[in-house]
N, C-alpha and C positions, 0 to 999 in steps of 0.2 A: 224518419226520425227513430232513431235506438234510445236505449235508454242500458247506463253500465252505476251498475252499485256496487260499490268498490267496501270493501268489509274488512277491518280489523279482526282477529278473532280474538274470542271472548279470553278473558286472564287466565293464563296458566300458572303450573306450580313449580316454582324454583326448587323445590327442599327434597328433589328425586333421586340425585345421585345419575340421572342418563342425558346422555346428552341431549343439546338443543334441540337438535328434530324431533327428539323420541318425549317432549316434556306434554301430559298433558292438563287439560283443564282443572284447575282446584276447587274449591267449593263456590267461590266469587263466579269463577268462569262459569258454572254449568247455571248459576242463576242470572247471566247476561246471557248465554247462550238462549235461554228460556226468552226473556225477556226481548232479545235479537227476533225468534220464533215470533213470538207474537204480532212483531212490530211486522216484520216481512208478510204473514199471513195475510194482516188488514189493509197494508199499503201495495204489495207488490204478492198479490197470492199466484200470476203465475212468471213464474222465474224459465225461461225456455229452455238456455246455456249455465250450467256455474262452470268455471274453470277454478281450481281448490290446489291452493300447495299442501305437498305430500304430507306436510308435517302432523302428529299426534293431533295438538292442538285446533290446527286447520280442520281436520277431519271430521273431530269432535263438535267443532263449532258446527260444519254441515250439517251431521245427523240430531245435532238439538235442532237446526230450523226445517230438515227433513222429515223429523218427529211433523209438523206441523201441516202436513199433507203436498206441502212446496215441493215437486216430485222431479223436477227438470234434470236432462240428463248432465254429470259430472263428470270431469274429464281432472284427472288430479295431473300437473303441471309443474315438474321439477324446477324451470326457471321462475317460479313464482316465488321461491323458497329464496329468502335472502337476497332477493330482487331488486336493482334499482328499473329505474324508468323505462332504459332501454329495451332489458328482459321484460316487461311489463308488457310495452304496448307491442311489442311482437307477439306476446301472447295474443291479444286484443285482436289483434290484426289478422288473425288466424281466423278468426269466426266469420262463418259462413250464411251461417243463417240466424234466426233468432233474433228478436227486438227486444227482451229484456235480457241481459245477462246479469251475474253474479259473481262479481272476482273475491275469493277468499283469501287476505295475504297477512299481510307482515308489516308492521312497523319498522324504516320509514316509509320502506317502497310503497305502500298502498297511499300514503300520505303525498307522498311526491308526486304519487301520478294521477293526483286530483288535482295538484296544484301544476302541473303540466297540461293539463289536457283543460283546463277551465279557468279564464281570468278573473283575477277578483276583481268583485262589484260591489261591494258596499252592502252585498246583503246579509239577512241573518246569518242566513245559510253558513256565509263564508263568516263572521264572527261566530259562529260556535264553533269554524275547523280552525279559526286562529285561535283558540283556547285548547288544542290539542287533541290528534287521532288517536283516543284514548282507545284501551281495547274495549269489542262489538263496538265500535263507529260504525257508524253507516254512511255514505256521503252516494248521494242521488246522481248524477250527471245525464242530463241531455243530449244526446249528439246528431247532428244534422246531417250525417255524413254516414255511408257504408261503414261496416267495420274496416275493410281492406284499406280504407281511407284514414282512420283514425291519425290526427295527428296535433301539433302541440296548439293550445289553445281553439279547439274547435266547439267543442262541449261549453256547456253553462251548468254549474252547482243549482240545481233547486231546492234541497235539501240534505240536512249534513245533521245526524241523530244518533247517541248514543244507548241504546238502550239496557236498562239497568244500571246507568248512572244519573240517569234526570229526575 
């Protein structure tokens, strides 16, 4: 059994004048960033894999929950970056070892590939991600399977957390 936490990163700032990869966190962001920190310390304090898109933002969101002693090694992943599904779970698919991982992405790709890789059930869980992958989500997933395995509906949503908007 693995275990993949699939992560929004925390709100950036529109008002920079650089382009999208280059936009980072704004005042909001670095206090969900914080808040992301915290939550990951007490639920998931060791993280084995993160796989991180390149982006500012992405990065930024890292080193607030690596502030946190969460030290796992980071592999930063150009198809993470404006990712749908398919670039996704080939990432995924890539991991070799490790039982908790960390994917750091992007709205909607991180969205979509919880609702690919895990059927809805009726639970909380999946009513707080039908209210929206707001940035720092956090959504929990289960999986029963090798990473090399990973495929569409395998995993179960256990829990699905935004922190620093609840």
């Amino acid at each position: 059994m693995v275990t993949l936490l699939v992560m929004r990163h925390a709100k950036s700032s529109w008002n920079t004048g650089v382009e999208d990869s280059l936009r980072p966190l704004n005042k909001r962001g670095r206090r969900q960033g914080n808040a992301a920190r915290q939550y990951l310390a007490e639920q998931h304090p060791s993280i084995d894999t993160v796989l991180c898109s390149p982006s500012t933002r992405t990065r930024q969101t890292w080193k607030l929950v690596q502030d946190a002693g969460i030290d796992g090694p980071v592999t930063y992943v150009d198809d993470i970056y404006e990712a749908g599904v398919t670039n996704l779970i080939a990432a995924v698919r890539t991991l070799g070892d490790g039982e908790t991982v960390l994917l750091i992405g992007h709205f909607p790709g991180a969205h979509d590939l919880v609702e690919y890789l895990a059927e809805p059930d009726g639970s909380q869980a999946w009513e707080k991600l039908d209210d929206g992958f707001v940035t720092s989500s956090i959504a929990t997933l289960t999986i029963p399977v090798p990473w090399g395995r990973v495929n569409e509906g395998c995993g179960r949503l256990t829990s699905f957390v935004a922190p620093g908007r609840e």
